[in-house]
C-alpha positions in Angstrom: 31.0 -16.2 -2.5 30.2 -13.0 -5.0 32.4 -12.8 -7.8 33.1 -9.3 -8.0 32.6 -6.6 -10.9 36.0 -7.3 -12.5 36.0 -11.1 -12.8 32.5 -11.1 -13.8 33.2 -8.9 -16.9 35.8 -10.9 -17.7 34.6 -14.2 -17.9 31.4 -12.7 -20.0 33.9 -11.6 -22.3 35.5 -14.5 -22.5 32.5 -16.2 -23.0 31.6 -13.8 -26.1 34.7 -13.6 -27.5 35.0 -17.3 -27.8 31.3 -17.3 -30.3 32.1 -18.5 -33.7 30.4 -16.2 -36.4 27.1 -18.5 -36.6 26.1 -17.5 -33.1 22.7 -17.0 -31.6 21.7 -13.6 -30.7 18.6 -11.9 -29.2 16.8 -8.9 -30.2 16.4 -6.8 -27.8 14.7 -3.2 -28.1 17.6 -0.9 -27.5 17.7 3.0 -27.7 14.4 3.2 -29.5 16.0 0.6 -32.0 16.4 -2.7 -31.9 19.7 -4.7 -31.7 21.2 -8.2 -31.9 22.8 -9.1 -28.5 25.4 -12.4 -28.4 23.9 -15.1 -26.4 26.4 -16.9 -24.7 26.2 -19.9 -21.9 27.6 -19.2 -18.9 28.1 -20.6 -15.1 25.1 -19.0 -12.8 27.7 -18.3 -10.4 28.9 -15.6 -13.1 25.8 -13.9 -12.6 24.4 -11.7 -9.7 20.5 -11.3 -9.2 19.2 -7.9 -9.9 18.4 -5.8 -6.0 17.0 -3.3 -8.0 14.6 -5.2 -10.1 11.2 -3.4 -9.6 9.8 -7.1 -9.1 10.8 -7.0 -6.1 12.3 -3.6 -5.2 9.2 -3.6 -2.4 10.0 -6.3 -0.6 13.6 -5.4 -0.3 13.4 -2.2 1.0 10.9 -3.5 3.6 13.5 -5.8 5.3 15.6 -3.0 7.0 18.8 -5.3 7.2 18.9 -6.3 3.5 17.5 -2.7 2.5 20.4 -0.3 4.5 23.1 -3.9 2.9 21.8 -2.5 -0.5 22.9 0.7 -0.2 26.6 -0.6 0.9 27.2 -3.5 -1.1 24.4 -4.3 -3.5 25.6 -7.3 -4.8 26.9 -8.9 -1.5 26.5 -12.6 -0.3 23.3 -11.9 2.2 21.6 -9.9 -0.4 21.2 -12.4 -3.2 20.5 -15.0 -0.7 17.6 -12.7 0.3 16.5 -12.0 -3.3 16.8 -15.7 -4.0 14.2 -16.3 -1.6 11.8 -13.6 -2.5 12.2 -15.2 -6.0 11.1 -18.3 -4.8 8.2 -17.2 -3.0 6.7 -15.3 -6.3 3.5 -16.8 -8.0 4.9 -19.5 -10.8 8.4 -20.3 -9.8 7.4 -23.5 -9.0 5.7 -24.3 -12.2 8.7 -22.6 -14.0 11.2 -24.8 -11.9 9.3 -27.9 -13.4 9.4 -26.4 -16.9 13.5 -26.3 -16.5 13.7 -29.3 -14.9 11.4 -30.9 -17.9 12.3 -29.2 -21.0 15.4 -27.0 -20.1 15.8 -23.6 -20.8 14.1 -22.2 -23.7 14.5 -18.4 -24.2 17.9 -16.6 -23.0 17.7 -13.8 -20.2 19.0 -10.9 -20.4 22.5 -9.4 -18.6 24.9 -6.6 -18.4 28.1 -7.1 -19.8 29.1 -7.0 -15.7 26.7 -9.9 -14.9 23.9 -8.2 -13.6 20.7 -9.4 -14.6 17.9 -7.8 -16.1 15.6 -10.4 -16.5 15.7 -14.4 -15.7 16.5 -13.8 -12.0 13.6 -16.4 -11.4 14.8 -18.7 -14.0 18.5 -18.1 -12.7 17.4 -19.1 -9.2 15.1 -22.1 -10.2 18.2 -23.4 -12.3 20.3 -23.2 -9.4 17.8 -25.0 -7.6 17.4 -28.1 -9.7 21.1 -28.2 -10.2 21.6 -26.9 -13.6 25.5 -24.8 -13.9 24.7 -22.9 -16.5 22.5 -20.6 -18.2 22.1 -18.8 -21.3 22.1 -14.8 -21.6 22.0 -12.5 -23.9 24.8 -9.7 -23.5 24.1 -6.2 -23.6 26.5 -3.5 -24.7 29.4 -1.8 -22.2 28.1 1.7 -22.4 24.4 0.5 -20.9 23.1 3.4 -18.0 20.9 3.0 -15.9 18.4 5.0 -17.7 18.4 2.4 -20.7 18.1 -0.5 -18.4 15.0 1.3 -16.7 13.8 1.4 -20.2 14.2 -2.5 -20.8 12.9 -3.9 -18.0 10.0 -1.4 -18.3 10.0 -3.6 -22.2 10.0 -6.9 -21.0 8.4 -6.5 -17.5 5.6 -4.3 -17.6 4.6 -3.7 -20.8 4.5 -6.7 -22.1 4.8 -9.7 -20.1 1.8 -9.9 -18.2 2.3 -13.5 -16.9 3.6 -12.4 -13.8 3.0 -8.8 -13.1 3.8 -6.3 -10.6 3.0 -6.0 -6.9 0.9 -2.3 -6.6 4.1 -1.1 -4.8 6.5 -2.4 -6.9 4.7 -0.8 -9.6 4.7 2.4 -8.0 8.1 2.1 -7.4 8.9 2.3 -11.1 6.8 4.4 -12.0 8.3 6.9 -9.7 11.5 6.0 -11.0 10.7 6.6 -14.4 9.9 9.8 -13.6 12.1 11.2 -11.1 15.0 9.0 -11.9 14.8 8.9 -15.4 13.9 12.1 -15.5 10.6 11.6 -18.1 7.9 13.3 -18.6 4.9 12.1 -17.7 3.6 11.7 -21.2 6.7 9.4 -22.2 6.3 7.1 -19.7 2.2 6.3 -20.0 3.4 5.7 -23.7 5.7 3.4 -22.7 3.6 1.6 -19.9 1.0 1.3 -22.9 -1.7 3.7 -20.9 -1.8 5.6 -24.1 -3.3 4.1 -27.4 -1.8 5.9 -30.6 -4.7 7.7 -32.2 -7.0 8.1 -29.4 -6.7 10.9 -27.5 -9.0 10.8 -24.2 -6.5 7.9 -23.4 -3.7 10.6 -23.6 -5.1 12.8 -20.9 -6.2 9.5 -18.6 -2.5 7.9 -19.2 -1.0 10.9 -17.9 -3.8 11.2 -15.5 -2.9 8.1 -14.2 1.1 8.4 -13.8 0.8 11.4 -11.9 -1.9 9.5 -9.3 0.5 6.8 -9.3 3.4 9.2 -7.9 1.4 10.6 -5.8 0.2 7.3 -4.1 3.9 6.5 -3.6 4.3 10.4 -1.7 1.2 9.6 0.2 2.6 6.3 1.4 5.9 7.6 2.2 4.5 10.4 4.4 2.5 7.4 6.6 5.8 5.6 6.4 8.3 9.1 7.6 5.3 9.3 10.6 5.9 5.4 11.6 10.0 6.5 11.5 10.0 4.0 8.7 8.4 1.0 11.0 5.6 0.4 8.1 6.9 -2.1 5.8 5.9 -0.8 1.9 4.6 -4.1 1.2 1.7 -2.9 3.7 0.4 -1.4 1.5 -0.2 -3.6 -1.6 -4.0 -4.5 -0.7 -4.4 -0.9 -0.5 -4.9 0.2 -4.3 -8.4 0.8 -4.2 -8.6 2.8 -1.0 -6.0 5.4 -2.1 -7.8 5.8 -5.5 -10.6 6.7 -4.0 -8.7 8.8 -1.1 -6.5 10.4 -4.3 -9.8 11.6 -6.3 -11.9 13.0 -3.5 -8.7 14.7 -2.4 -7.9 16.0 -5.8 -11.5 17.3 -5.7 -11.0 19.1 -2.9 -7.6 20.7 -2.4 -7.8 23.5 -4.8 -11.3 25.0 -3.4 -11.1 23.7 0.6 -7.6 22.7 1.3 -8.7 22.9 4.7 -11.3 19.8 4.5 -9.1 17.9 2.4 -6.4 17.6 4.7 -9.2 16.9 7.3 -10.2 14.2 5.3 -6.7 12.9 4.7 -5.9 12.7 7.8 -8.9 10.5 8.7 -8.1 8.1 6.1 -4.8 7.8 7.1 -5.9 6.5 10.7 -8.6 4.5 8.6 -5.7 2.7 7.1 -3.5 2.3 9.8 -6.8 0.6 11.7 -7.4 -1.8 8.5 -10.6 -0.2 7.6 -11.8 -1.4 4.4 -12.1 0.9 1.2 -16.0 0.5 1.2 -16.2 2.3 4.6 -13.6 4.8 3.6 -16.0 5.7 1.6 -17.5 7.7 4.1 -15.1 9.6 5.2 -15.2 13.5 3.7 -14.2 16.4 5.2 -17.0 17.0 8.1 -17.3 12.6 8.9 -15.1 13.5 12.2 -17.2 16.4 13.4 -20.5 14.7 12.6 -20.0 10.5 13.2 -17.0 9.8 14.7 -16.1 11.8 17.9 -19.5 10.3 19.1 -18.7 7.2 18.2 -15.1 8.4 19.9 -17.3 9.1 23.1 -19.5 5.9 23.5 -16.3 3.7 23.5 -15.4 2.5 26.6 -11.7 2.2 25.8 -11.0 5.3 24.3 -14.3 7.5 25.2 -12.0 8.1 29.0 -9.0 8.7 27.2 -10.4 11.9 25.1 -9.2 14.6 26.9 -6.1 13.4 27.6 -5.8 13.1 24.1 -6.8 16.6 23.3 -4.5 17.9 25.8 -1.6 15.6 24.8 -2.2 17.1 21.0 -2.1 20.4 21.6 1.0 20.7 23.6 3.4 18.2 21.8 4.9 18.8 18.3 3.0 16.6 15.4 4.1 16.3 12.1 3.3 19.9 10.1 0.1 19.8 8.2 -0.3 20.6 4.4 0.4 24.1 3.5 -3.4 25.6 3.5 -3.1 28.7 2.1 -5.6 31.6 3.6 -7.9 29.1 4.9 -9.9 32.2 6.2 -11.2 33.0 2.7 -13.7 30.3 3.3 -16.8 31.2 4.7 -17.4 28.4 7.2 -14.5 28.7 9.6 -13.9 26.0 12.0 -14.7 26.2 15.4 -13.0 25.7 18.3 -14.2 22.4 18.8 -13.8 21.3 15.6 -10.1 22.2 15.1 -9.8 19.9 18.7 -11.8 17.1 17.2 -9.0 17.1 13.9 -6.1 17.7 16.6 -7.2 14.5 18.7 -7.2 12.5 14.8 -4.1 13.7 13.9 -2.8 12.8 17.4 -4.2 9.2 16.9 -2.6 8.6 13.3 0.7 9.9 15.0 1.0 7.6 18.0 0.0 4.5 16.0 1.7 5.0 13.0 4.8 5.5 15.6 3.8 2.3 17.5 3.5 0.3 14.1 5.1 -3.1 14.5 5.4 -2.8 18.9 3.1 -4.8 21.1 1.9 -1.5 22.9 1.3 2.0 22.4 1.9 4.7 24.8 -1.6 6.8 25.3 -2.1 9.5 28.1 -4.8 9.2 30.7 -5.9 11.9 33.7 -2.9 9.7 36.1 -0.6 10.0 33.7 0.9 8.1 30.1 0.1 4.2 30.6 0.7 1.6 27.8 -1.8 -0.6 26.3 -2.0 -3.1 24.1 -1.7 -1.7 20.6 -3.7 -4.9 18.6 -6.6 -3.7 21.4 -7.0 0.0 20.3 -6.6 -0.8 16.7 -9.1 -3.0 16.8 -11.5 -0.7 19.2 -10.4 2.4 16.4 -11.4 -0.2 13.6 -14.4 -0.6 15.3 -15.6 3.2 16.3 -14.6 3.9 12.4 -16.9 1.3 11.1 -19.9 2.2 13.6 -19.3 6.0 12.4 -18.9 4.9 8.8 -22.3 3.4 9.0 -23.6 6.1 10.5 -22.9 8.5 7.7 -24.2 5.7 4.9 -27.6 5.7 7.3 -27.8 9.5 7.2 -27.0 9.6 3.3 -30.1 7.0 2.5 -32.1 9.8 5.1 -31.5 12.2 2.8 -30.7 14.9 5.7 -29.8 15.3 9.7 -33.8 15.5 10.6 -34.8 12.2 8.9 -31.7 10.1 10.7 -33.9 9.5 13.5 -36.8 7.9 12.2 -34.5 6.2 9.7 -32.4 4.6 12.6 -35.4 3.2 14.7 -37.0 1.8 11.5 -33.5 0.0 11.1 -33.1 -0.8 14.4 -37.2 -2.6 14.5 -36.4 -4.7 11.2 -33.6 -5.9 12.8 -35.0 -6.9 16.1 -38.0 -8.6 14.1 -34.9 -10.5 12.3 -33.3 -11.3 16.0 -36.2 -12.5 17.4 -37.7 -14.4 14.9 -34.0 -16.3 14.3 -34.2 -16.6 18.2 -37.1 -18.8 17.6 -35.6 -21.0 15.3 -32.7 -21.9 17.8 -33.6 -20.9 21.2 -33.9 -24.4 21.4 -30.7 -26.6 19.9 -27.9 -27.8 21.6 -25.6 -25.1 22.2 -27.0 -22.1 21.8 -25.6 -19.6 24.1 -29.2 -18.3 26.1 -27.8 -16.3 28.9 -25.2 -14.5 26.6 -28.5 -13.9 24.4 -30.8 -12.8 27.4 -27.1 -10.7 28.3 -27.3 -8.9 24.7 -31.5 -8.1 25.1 -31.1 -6.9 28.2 -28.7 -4.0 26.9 -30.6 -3.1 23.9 -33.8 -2.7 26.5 -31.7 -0.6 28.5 -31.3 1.7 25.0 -34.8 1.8 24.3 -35.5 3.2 27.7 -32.6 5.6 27.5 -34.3 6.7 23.9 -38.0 6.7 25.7 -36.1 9.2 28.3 -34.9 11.5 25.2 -38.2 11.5 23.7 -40.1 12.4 26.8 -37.5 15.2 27.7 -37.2 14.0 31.1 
């Protein structure tokens, strides 16, 4: 069980109290100075594991039990247990278990004079596991606050021990806790994250550049996570980096001159990551990629295409999250139109109900007899699919060059790759295995296109 507060401070002054005057010490950077902390060896069951090390502050908050246990009782039984394991499951701890078990413990951590860790909380859990009692620590002074430990750990964690560095979230995390918590300025803590070289100034403006797109990641992950009622795991979004760079500087673009079409275009990206679409197809997506690719996409699918007006109908009359404040959006010359603003509604409506359904088997859609469930893996995937088909769409049109060249550009497409089909349907048409009738299946509805095309052309 948890030693508490009290017996833990007393046994690490005991422990310091009892160092002759030829005792180790650690320097440790210390309120922009540098002091010589006692390092004494104590049991590891003295110690309690650090729930708010930004290693792993991610992960904890995504496990609802542990996170809400936190809040409560921090240092609590089930909590270290759970930080224990996450420890164990981080890139290294087994080759820094073998290191212990070969050469024992060669550098101190680093602990409050109450027993919380700042650092070590691998090595403290890899000791434990190899059966070692004790560890050596390096005491900091009573009067530590939270501040100054947010300034350590940003010391030996961040800035300069990159053999084990941050998660994106967990990153995020402390950057936005440097900020708000800390209550720096954005300046101070590029500095001390090393974004800004001394002497060079461009690398002032893009290390403050970057800290503010780093707190604004976290506010744009947050409002996904407040739409799912909290259902999306943080971690979720740790392969997600490069997507919401290039969401955060297209949107940046945009806000100040059409805040309009940037919150179209957020909104699009946020069902674009709730599907799994990858960042190179996100690409796409700008302010007019609903109106112009995907509602036809939308319309052709054989899922969703019935489903539509429903859609429209059920986003209109129930109450969806506010949208961005958008100033006088009728200063801008190209006001929407009425089918437009139903297009966005029916996007918005889609990012709503899944980001609601996140982590359920089904999702509750409406149809013309009424709300019916389906399988929520199904229409992510057929979403995933109608935003990659529209996605390509736009790329098409953008090597056109404009809206009247699409056409010819699409059929010249479409004849290379039939060349490529049948002339790979020579090669096999004859092996074992080769699936003919699913083939003859798939020719059959690309004839039935061409006529349809033939049809259009002929304007019959």
């Amino acid at each position: 069980m948890t030693m508490n507060d009290e017996v833990r401070s007393e046994a690490i002054k005991r422990s310091v109290e009892a160092l002759d005057e030829a005792r180790e010490t650690l320097r440790i950077p210390w309120k922009e100075g540098i002091i010589h902390a006692p390092v004494i060896k104590i049991a590891v069951s003295s110690l309690v594991l650090n729930p708010r090390s930004h290693r792993i502050k991610a992960q904890l908050e995504s496990d609802p039990r542990i996170s809400a246990l936190i809040e409560s009782d921090p240092y609590a039984d089930d909590v270290q247990v759970a930080i224990a394991n996450l420890l164990r499951a981080t890139p290294n701890f087994g080759d820094l278990k073998g290191s212990l078990e070969a050469e024992s413990q060669k550098e101190p951590g680093i602990t409050t004079s109450y027993g919380l860790l700042i650092n070590a909380n691998c090595r403290a859990v890899a000791l434990g596991d190899i059966g070692s009692e004790y560890i050596d620590v390096a005491v900091l002074p009573n009067d530590a606050t939270i501040g100054e430990l947010y300034d350590l750990e940003l010391s030996l964690q961040v800035a300069h021990d990159y053999r084990q560095p941050y998660s994106f979230t967990n990153e995020l995390l402390f950057v936005d806790d440097l900020v708000l918590k800390s209550d720096r300025s954005e300046e101070e803590v590029a500095q001390r994250l090393q974004w800004i070289i001394p002497g060079r100034t461009a690398t002032t403006v893009s290390g403050v550049q970057k800290v503010k797109r780093y707190v604004r990641h976290l506010a744009f992950i947050r409002e996904l996570q407040k739409l799912s009622g909290k259902s999306i795991p943080l971690t979720d979004f740790d392969s997600t980096e490069q997507a919401l760079q290039e969401f955060d500087k297209e949107y940046e673009k945009f806000r100040a001159r059409d805040p309009l079409g940037a919150e179209r275009m957020k909104q699009a990206r946020m069902l674009a990551l709730l599907v799994g679409l990858g960042y190179d197809r996100m690409r796409q997506i700008d302010s007019e990629w609903v109106d112009n690719y995907f509602v036809d996409a939308l319309c052709e699918s054989d899922i969703l295409g019935p489903l539509i007006e429903p859609m429209r109908q059920a986003a209109t009359s129930s109450t969806l999250e506010p949208a961005a404040d958008l100033g006088d959006v009728g200063l801008f010359e190209d006001e929407p139109t009425d089918d437009s603003v139903a297009n966005h509604e029916l996007v918005k409506y889609l990012v709503s109900v899944l980001a609601k359904s996140s982590g359920a088997d089904t999702v509750t859609l409406p149809t013309n007899e009424g709300e019916k469930k389906f399988d929520r893996e199904q229409i992510g995937q057929a979403v995933n699919e109608l935003m990659r088909n529209a996605a390509e769409d736009a790329k098409m049109a953008a090597r056109a060059g404009s809206d009247l060249a699409l056409p010819l550009t699409l059929v010249n497409d479409a004849s290379k790759k039939l060349q490529r089909a049948r002339d790979a349907y020579l090669t096999v048409m004859k092996k074992d295995g080769f699936n003919k009738k699913e083939f003859l299946e798939a020719v059959g509805v690309v004839s039935r296109c061409l006529e349809g095309l033939n049809v259009a052309v002929k304007g019959e």
